[in-house]
C-alpha positions in Angstrom: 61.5 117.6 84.7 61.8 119.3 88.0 58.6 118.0 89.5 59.7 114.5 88.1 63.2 115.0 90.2 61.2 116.0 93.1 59.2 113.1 93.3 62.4 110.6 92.8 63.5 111.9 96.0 65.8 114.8 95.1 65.2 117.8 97.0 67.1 120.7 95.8 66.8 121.0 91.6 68.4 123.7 89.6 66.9 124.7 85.9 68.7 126.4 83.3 67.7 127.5 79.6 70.6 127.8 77.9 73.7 126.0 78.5 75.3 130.0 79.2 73.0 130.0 82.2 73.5 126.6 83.3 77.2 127.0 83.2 76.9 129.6 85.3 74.3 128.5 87.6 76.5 125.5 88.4 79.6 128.2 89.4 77.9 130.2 91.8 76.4 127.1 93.4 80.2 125.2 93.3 78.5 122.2 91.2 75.6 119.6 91.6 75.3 115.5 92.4 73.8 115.4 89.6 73.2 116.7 85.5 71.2 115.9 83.4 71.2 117.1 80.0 69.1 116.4 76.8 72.4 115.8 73.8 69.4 116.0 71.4 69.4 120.4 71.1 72.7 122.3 69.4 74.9 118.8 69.8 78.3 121.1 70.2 77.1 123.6 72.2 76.3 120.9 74.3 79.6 119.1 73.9 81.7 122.2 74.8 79.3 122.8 78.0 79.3 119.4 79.2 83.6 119.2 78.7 83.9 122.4 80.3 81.7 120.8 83.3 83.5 118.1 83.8 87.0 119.6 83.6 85.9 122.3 86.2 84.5 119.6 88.5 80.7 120.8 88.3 79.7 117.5 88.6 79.9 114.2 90.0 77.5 112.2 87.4 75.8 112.4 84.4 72.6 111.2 82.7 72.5 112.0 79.1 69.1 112.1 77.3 69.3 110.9 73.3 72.6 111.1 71.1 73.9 114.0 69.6 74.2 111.9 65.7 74.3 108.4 65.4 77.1 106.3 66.3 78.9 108.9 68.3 77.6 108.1 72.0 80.5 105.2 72.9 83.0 107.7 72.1 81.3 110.2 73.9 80.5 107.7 76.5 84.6 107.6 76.7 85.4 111.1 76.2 83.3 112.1 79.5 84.7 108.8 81.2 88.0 110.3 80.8 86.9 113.2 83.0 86.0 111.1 85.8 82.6 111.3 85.5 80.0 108.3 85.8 77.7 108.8 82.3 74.4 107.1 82.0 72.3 106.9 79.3 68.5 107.5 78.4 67.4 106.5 75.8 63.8 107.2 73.8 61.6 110.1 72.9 61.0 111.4 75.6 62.0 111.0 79.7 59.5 108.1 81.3 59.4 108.7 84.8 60.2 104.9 85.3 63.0 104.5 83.0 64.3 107.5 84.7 64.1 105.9 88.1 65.3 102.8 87.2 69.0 104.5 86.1 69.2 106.7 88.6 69.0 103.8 91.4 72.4 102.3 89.6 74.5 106.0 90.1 76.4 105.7 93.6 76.1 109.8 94.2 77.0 109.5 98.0 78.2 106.5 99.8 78.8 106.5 103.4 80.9 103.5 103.4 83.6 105.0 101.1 85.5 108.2 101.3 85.7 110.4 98.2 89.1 110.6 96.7 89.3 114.8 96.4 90.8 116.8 93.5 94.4 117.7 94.7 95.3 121.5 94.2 98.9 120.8 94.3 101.3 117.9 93.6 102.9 116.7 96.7 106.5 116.5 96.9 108.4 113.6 96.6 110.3 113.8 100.2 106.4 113.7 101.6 105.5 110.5 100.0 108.2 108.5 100.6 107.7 109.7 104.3 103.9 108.5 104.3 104.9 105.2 103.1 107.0 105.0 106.2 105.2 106.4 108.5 102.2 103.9 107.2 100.2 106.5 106.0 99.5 104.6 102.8 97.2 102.8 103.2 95.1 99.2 101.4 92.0 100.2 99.7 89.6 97.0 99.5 87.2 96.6 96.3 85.2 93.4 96.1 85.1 90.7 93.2 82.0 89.1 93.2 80.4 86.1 91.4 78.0 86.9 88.8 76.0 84.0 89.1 75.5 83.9 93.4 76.7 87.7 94.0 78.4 86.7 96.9 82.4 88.5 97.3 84.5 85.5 96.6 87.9 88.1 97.1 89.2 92.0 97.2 91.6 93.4 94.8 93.6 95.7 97.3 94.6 99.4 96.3 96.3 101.7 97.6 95.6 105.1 99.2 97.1 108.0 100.9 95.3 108.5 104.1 96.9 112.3 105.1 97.0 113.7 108.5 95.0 116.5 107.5 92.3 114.4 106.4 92.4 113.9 102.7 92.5 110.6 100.8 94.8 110.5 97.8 94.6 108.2 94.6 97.7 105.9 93.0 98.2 108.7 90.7 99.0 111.3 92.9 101.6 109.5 94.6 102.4 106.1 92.9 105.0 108.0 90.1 107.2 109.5 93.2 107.5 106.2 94.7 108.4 104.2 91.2 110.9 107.1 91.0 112.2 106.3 94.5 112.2 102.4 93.5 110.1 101.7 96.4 107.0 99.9 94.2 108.3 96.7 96.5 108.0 98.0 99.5 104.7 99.4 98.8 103.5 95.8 97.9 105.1 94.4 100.6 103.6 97.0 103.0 99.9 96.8 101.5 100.5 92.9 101.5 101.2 93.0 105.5 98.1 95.4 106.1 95.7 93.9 104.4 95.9 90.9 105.6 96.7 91.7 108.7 92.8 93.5 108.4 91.3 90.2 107.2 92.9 88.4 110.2 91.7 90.6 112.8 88.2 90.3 111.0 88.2 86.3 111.4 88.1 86.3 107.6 91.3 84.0 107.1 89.9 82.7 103.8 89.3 85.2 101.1 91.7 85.9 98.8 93.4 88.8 98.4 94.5 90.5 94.4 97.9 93.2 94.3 99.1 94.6 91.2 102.4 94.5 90.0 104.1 96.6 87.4 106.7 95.4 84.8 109.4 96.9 86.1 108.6 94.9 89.2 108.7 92.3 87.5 111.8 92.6 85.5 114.1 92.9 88.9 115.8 89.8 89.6 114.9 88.2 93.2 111.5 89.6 93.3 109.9 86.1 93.6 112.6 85.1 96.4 111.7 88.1 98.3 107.9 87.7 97.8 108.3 84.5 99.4 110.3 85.5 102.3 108.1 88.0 102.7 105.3 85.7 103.2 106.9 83.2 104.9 107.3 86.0 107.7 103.9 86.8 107.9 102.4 83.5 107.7 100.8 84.2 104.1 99.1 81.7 102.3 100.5 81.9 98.8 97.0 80.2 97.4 95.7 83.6 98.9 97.5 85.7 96.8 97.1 86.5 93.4 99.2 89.2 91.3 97.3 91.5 88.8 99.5 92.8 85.8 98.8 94.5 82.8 99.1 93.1 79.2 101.0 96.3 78.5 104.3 96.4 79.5 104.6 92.5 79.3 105.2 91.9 75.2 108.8 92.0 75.5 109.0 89.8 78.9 112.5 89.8 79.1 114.4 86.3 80.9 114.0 87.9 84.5 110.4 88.2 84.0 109.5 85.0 82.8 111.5 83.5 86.2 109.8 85.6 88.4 106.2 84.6 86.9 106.8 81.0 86.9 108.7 81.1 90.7 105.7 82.5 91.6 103.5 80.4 89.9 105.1 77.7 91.5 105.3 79.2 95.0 101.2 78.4 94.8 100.0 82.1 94.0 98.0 83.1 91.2 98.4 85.4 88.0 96.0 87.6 86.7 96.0 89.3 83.5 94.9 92.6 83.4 92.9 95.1 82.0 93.0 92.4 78.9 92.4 93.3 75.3 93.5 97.1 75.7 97.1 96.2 74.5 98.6 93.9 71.8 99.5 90.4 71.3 97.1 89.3 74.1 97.0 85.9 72.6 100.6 85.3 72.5 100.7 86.2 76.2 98.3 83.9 77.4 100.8 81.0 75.4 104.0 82.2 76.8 103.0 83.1 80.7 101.4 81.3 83.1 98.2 82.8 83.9 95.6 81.5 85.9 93.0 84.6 85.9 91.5 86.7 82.5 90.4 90.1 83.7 88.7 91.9 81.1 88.9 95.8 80.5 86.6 97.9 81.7 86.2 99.5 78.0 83.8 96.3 77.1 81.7 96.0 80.2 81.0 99.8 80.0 79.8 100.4 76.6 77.5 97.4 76.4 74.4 99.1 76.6 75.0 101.0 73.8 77.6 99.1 71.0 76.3 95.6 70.1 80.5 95.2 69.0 81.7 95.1 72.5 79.1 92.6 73.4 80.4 90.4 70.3 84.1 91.0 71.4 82.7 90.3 75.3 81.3 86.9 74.5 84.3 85.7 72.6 86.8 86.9 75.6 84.5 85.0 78.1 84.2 81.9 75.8 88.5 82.1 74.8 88.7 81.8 78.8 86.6 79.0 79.2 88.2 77.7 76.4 91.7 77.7 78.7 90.3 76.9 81.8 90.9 80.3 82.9 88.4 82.3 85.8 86.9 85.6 84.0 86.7 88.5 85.7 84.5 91.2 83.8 85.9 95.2 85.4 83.7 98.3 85.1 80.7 96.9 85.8 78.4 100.3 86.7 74.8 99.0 85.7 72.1 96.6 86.5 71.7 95.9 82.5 75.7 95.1 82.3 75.7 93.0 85.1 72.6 90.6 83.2 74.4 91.0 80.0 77.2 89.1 81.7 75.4 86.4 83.4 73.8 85.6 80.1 77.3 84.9 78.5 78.2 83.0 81.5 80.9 85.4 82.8 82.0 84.0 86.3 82.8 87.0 88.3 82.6 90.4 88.3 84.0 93.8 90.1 82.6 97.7 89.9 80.9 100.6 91.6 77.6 98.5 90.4 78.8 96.3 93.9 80.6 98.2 95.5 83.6 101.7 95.7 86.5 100.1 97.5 86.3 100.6 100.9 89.0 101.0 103.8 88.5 100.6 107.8 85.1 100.5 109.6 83.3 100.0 106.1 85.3 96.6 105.4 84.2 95.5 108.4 80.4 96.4 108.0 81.0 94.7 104.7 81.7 91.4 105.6 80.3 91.1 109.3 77.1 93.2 109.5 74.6 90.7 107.8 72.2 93.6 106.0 75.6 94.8 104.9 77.2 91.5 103.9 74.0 90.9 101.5 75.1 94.3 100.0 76.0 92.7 96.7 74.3 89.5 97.0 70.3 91.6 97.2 70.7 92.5 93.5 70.2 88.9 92.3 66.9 88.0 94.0 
């Protein structure tokens, strides 16, 4: 295995017998890139080793040889997910040096036109993030939806992140629940609205469309669509560039103020997006009652393709209920060469994941839509 690794390109490879020595192999070294790990040898030692790897941050991926007893990988697939970690699969007797290969060329180990979001020792205070929102620390985050059949980026679905004077990039999570506390969700939008495009426009690139999210309670305040459209207004924003992402859950009880603010803004000229679709309930009813113009799927079914012939069943009829409405499909989660084919075989109009492209911020937007060998980024898988 090591001499394999070697001759894939990886220079530095650690062995371990035991899953004792390994665990502590990866402390003293302070973790690897890279693990892989045959599940088909003492199937809970090698559980407990690998949860114990991932909690402690030992590792940034994961390629899993075999299955520990049939029909437990996509929950173990999840389980690991969970953790952060991106799992890949190989499957067969034994490790072909070109099957091998071939998966590790989909894992995005390093990246240098991303920055790593880093493992925060210590939640910050809420004084400190409403401060960074006003001193414009926060920060859009730019991750590219694609088309499946052409590859090309047909639009970004902007997140946000902390950008910290002392260097460190913080995820949603780590701030987003002090700023819904401090009912300041708006002025987040409104502030990644007027930065991102802002970006676009001094890119030349005044005609991709942009995706936000928006959270029920957003939703639920009256005036939101008024001041959505002032705030465009103001800064010269398209409103056929804009489309608002929210999540099935949250929305089965859309209460009078919700449905007004949907259909204002529906009517202003911006699009609706469902989100992360099928992981809540009463999907169906939701896609009668609001005005959607965009299906995105959950990640959950693009990422256990490859191993649960179900979630390709349930994929297909998601794709074909949105052609059915006339509504765009966007496919999340996609990490793999195989999941991207499995999705242009059912016909799956676009498509966003690491398998593309880590959203990206500054410099690296730039290089992604102006540097030609860059541009072609996404678009070089489909030759």
């Amino acid at each position: 295995m090591s001499a394999l690794l070697h001759r894939l390109g990886y220079g530095h490879v650690l062995e371990a017998t035991s899953a004792a020595r390994a665990l502590e192999t990866l402390r003293k070294c302070g973790g690897v890139q890279l693990l892989l790990w045959d599940l088909r040898t003492c199937p809970t030692v090698c559980l407990d080793f690998l949860l114990v790897a991932a909690r402690e941050h030992l590792t940034h991926a994961l390629v899993l040889i075999g299955e520990p007893a049939q029909g437990t990988w996509p929950a173990l697939n999840r389980l690991l997910r969970l953790h952060g970690l991106q799992v890949l699969r190989l499957e067969g007797e034994g490790v072909v040096p070109e099957g091998l290969s071939a998966l590790l060329q989909t894992l995005e180990l390093s990246d240098p036109n991303t920055l790593e979001l880093p493992i925060l020792r210590e939640i910050p205070a809420d004084a400190d993030v409403v401060t960074a929102l006003w001193r414009g620390e926060i920060l859009p985050a730019f991750q590219p939806k694609v088309s499946v059949s052409t590859g090309q980026i047909c639009g970004f679905e902007v997140l946000a992140r902390w950008q910290r004077p002392d260097g460190d990039l913080l995820a949603p999570d780590q701030f987003l629940p002090a700023l819904r506390d401090a009912e300041l969700l708006d002025a987040l939008l409104f502030t990644l609205m007027s930065q991102a495009f802002s970006k676009l426009s001094t890119l030349g690139r005044t005609d991709i469309k942009l995706a936000f999210n928006l959270e029920p309670s957003q939703i639920a305040l009256p005036g939101l669509a008024s001041r959505v459209e002032q705030r465009m207004r103001r800064q010269g924003i398209d409103p056929r560039r804009v489309t608002f992402e929210l999540t099935e859950v949250g929305l089965l009880e859309a209460p009078i103020v919700s449905l007004d603010n949907l259909l204002r803004l529906r009517m202003l000229g911006c699009g609706l997006a469902i989100d992360d679709f099928g992981r809540g309930q009463s999907t169906l009813q939701r896609l009668i009652e609001l005005p959607f113009t965009e299906l995105k799927l959950d990640a959950c079914f693009v990422q256990g393709l490859d191993c649960d012939s179900r979630r390709g069943a349930i994929l297909s009829s998601a794709v074909a209920l949105g052609r059915a409405l006339e509504l765009p499909v966007v496919a999340e989660g996609v990490e793999t060469e195989r999941q991207l084919h499995h999705l242009q075989d059912l016909g799956c109009e676009y498509a966003q994941g690491y398998y593309f492209s880590k959203p990206v911020m500054g410099e690296a937007l730039n290089r992604l839509l102006h540097t030609k060998a860059a541009g072609n980024v996404v678009s070089r898988r489909f030759r």
